[in-house]
VOPAGU-2260 file (C-alpha; in pm, 1 decimal, decimal comma):
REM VOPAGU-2260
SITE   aa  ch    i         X         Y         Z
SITE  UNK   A    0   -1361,5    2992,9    -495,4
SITE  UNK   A    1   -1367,6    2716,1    -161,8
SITE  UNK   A    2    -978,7    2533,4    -148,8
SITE  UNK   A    3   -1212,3    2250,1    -151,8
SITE  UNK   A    4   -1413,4    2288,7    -484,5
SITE  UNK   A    5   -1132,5    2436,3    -694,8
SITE  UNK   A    6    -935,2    2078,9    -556,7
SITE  UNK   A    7   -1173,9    1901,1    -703,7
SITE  UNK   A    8   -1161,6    2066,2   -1027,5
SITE  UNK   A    9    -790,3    2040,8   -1044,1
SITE  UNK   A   10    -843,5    1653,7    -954,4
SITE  UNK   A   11   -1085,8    1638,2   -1249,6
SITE  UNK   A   12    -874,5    1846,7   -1506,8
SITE  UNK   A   13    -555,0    1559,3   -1462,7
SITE  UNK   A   14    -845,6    1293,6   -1516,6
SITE  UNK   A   15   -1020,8    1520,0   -1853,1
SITE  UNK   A   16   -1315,7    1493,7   -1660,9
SITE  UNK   A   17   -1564,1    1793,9   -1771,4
SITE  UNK   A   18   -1432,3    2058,5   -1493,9
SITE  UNK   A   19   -1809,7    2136,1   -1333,5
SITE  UNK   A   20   -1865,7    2066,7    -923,5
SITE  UNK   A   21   -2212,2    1997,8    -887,2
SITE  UNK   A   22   -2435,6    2028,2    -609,0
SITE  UNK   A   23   -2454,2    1657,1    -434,1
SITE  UNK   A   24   -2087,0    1701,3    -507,8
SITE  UNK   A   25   -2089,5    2004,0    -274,8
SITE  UNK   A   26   -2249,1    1830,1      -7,5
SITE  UNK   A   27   -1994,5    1581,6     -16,6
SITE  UNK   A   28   -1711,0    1835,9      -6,6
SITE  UNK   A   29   -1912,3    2001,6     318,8
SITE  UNK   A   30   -1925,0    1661,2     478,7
SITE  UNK   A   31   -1487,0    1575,5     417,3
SITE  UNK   A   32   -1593,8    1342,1     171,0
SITE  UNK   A   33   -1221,7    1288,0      45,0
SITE  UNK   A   34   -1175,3    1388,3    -351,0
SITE  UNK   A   35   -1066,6    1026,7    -443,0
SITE  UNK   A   36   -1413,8     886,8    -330,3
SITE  UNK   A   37   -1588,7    1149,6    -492,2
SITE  UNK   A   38   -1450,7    1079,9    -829,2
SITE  UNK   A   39   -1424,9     750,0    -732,0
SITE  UNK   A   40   -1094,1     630,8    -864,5
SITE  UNK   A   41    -747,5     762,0    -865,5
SITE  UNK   A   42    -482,9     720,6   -1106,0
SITE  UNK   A   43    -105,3     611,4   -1017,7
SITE  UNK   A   44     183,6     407,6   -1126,5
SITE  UNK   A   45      48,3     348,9   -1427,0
SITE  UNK   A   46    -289,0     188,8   -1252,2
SITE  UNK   A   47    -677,9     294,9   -1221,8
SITE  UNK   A   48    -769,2     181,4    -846,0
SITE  UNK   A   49   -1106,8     210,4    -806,5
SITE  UNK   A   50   -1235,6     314,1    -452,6
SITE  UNK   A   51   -1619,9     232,9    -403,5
SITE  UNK   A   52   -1535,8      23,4    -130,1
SITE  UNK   A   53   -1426,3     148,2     242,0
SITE  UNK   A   54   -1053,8      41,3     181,9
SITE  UNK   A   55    -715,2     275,7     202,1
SITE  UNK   A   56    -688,1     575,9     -60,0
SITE  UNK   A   57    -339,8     487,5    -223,7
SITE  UNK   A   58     -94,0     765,5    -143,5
SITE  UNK   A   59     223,6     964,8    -324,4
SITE  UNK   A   60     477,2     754,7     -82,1
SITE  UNK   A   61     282,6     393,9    -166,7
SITE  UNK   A   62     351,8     510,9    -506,7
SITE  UNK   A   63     755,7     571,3    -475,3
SITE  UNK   A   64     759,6     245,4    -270,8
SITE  UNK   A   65     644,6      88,4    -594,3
SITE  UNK   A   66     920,0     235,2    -768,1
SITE  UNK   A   67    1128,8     130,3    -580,8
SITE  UNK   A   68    1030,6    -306,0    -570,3
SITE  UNK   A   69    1048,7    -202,4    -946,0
SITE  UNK   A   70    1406,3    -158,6    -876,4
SITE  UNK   A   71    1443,3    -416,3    -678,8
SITE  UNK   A   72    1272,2    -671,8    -909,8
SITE  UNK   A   73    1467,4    -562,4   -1207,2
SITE  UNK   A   74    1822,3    -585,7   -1010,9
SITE  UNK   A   75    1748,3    -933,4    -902,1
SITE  UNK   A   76    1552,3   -1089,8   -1128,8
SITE  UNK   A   77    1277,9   -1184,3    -901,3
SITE  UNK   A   78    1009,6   -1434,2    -990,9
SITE  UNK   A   79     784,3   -1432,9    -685,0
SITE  UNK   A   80     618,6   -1137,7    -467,9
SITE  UNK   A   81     363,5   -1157,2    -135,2
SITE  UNK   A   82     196,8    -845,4    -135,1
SITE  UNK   A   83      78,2    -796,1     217,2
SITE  UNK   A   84    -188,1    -611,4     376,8
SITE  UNK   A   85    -283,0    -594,3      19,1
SITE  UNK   A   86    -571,9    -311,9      74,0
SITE  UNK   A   87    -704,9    -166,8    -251,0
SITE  UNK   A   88    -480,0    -387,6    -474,4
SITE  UNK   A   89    -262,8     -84,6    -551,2
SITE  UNK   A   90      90,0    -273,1    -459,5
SITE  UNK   A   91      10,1    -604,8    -632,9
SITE  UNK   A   92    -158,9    -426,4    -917,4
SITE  UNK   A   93     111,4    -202,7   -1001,4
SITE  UNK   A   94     373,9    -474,3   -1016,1
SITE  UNK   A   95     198,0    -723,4   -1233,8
SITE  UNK   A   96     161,0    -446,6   -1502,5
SITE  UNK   A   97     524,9    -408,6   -1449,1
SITE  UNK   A   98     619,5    -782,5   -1475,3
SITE  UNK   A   99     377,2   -1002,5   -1630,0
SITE  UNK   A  100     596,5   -1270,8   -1576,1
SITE  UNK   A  101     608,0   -1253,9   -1229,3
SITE  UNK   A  102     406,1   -1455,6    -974,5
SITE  UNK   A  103     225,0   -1176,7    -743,9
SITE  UNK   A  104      22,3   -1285,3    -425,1
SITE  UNK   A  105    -200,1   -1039,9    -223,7
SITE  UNK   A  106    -332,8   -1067,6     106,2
SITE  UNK   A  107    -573,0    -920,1     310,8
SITE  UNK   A  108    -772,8    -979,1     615,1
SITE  UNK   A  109   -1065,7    -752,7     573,7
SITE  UNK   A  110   -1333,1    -866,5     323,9
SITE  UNK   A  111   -1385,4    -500,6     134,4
SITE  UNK   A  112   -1022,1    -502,9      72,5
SITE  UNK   A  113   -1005,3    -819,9    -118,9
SITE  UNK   A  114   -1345,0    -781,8    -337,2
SITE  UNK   A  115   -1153,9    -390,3    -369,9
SITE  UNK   A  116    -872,6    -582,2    -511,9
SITE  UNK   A  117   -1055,3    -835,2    -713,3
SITE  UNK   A  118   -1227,6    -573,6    -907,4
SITE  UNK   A  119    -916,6    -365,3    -949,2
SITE  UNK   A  120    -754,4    -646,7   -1092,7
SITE  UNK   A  121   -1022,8    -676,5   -1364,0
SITE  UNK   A  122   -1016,9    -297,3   -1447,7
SITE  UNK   A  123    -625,6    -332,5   -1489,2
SITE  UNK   A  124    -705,6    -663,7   -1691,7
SITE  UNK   A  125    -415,8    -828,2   -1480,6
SITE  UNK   A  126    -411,2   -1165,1   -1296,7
SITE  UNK   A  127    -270,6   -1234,0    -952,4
SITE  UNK   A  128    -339,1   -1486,4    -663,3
SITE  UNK   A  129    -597,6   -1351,5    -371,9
SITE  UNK   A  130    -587,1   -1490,5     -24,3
SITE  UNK   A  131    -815,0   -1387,8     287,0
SITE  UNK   A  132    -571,9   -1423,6     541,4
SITE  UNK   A  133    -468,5   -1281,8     913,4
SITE  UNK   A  134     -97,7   -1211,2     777,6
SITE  UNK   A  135      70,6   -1537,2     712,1
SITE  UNK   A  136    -185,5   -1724,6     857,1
SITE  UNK   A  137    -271,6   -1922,0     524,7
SITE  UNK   A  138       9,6   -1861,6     337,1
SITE  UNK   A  139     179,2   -2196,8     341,5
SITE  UNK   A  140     423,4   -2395,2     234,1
SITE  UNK   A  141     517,3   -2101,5     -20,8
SITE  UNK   A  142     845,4   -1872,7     -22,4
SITE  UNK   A  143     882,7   -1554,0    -217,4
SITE  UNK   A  144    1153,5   -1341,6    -355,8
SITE  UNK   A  145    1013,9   -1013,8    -249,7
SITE  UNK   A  146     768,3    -938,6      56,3
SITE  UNK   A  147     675,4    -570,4       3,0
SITE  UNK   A  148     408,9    -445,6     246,5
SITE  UNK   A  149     229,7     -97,0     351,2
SITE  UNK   A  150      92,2    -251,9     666,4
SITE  UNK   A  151    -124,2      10,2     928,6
SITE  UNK   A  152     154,2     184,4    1112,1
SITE  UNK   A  153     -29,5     443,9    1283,0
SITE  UNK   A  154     -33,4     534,0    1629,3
SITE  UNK   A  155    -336,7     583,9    1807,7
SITE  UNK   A  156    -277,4     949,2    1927,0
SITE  UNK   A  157    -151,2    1078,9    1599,0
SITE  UNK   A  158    -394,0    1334,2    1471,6
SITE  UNK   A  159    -571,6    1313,9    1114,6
SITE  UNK   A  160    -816,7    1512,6     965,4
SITE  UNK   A  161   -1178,2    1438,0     966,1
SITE  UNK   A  162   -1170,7    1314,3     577,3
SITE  UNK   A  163    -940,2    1048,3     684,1
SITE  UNK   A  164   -1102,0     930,5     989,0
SITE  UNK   A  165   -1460,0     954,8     856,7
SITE  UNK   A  166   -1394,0     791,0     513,7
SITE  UNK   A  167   -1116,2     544,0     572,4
SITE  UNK   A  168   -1151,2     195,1     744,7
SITE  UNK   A  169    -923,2     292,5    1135,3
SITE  UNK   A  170    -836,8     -86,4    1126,5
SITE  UNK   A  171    -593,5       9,2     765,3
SITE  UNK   A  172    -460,9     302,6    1003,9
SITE  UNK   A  173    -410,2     282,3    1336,6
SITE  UNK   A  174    -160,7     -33,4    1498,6
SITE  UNK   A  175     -82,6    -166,0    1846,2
SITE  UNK   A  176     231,0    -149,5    1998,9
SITE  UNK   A  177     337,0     205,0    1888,4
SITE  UNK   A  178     238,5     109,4    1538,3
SITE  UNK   A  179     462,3    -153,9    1558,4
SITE  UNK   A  180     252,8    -465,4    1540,5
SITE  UNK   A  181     229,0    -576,4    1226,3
SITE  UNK   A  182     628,7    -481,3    1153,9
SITE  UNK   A  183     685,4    -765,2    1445,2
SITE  UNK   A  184     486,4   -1027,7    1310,5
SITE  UNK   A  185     668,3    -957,7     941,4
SITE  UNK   A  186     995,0    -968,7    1122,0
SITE  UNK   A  187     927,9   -1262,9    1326,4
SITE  UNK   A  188     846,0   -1469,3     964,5
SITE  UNK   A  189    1079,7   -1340,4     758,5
SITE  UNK   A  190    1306,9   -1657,5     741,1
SITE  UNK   A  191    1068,6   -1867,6     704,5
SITE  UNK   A  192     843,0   -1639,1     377,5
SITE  UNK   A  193    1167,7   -1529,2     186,1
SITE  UNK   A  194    1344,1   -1759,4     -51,8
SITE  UNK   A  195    1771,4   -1712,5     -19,6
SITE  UNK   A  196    1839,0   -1382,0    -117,4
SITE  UNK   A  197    1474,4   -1287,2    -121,8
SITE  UNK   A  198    1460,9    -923,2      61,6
SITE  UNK   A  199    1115,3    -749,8     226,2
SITE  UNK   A  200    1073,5    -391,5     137,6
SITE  UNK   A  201     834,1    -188,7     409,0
SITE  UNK   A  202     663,9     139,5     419,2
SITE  UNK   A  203     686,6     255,8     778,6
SITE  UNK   A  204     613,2     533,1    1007,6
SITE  UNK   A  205     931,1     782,8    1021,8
SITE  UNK   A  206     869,6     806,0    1432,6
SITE  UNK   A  207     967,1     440,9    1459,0
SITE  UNK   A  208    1290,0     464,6    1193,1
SITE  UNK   A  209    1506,7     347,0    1490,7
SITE  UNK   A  210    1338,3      -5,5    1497,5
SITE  UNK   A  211    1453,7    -104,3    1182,1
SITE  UNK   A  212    1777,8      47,8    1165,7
SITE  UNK   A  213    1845,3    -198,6    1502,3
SITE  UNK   A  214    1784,6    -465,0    1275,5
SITE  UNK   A  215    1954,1    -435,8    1037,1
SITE  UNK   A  216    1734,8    -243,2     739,6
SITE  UNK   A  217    1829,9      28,7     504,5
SITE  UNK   A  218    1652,6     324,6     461,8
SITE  UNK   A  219    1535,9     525,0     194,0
SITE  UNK   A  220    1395,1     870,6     228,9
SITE  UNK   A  221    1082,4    1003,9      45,1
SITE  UNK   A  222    1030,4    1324,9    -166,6
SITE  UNK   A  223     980,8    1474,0     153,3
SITE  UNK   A  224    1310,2    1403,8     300,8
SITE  UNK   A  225    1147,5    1147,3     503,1
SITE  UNK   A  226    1257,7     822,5     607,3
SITE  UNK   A  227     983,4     607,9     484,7
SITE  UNK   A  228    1120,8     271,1     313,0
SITE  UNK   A  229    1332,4      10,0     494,9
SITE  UNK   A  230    1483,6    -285,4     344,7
SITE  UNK   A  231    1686,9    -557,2     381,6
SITE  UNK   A  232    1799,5    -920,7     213,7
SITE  UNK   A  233    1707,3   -1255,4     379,1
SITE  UNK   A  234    2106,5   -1333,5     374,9
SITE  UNK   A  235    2195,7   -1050,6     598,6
SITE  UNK   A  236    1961,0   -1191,2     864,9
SITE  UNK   A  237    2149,3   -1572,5     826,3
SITE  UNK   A  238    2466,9   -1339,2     845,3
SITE  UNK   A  239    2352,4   -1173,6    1147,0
């Protein structure tokens, strides 16, 4: 049997869908279609995230990084959380099934990931705030406890396989400076988005690890022995 059909099946058998490949399904497969869009949802931390529009496919390391503000949330007692660079909702989402009684915010700039969100929200029957923005551009006058964030951190020359690059937006990908540009603007902000003793918790690129050990952040590993998570309070930068 094709890797690529019995994949599918295997996707279908964790979701009890009836375990049959049919033929436009097939021509998908041929074409790199990725399985998530061709069942059209995918199930994770507790969430259904649907997928029908062009927006990020929610990964295994997005879902520890959940886990882990989970943590986080539960240590300190958090009230407030700016989900940024939102994409499909899956962050945000996640959370507020979590902690009802937490304030969640989600941002976005492109317009397919916040109607993506919006209607993930309503299959997850949870409520949070939606903005439009360019990062921080119209979040004002508003602090948070936790800014968690699983920006693009890409770099333009890394090489992906044609199911990623064919059937996910580049601009939710691929960063400037390295992959660095959208960590900058977060660090550049941080004082003035997190409440005292809030803390931002990042997923990041492993290549670019140094960056945020120089300033300060703690790093967690993934299930792959990767170092994908960096953290750090608000008070260690006023410490600094």
């Amino acid at each position: 049997m094709d890797e690529k059909i019995k994949n599918l099946i295997l996707e279908k058998r964790r979701y009890g869908i009836k375990e049959k490949v049919n033929f436009f399904e097939k021509k998908q497969l041929k074409k790199d279609k990725p399985i998530q869009k061709i069942i059209g949802y995918i199930e994770m931390a507790n969430v259904r995230i649907d997928l029908s529009k062009k927006v990020l496919i929610p990964r295994y390391e997005t879902e520890e990084l959940i886990y882990h503000a989970i943590e986080f949330i539960k240590k300190n007692n958090y009230k407030s959380v700016l989900d940024l660079c939102c994409g499909s909702g899956f962050i945000g989402i996640a959370l507020k099934k979590e902690f009802d009684n937490v304030d969640i915010w989600q941002s976005d700039i492109d317009k397919n990931a916040i109607k993506q969100t919006k209607k993930n929200l309503k299959i997850n029957n949870v409520k949070n705030k939606i903005i439009k923005s360019n990062m921080f551009e119209k979040i004002k006058n508003k602090k948070f406890d936790l800014l968690i964030s699983n920006p693009p951190y890409l770099t333009k020359n890394e090489i992906l396989s044609k199911s990623v690059l064919n059937f996910e937006p580049h601009h939710a990908l691929f960063a400037d400076n390295n992959g660095m540009f959208f960590y900058e603007i977060i660090e550049e902000k941080l004082s003035e988005i997190l409440n005292k003793d809030g803390l931002v918790i990042l997923e990041i690129n492993p290549i670019n690890v140094d960056w945020f050990k120089k300033r300060n952040y703690f790093i967690i590993k993934d299930i792959n022995n990767k170092e994908r998570f960096a953290f750090k309070k608000i008070n260690q930068l006023q410490n600094n």
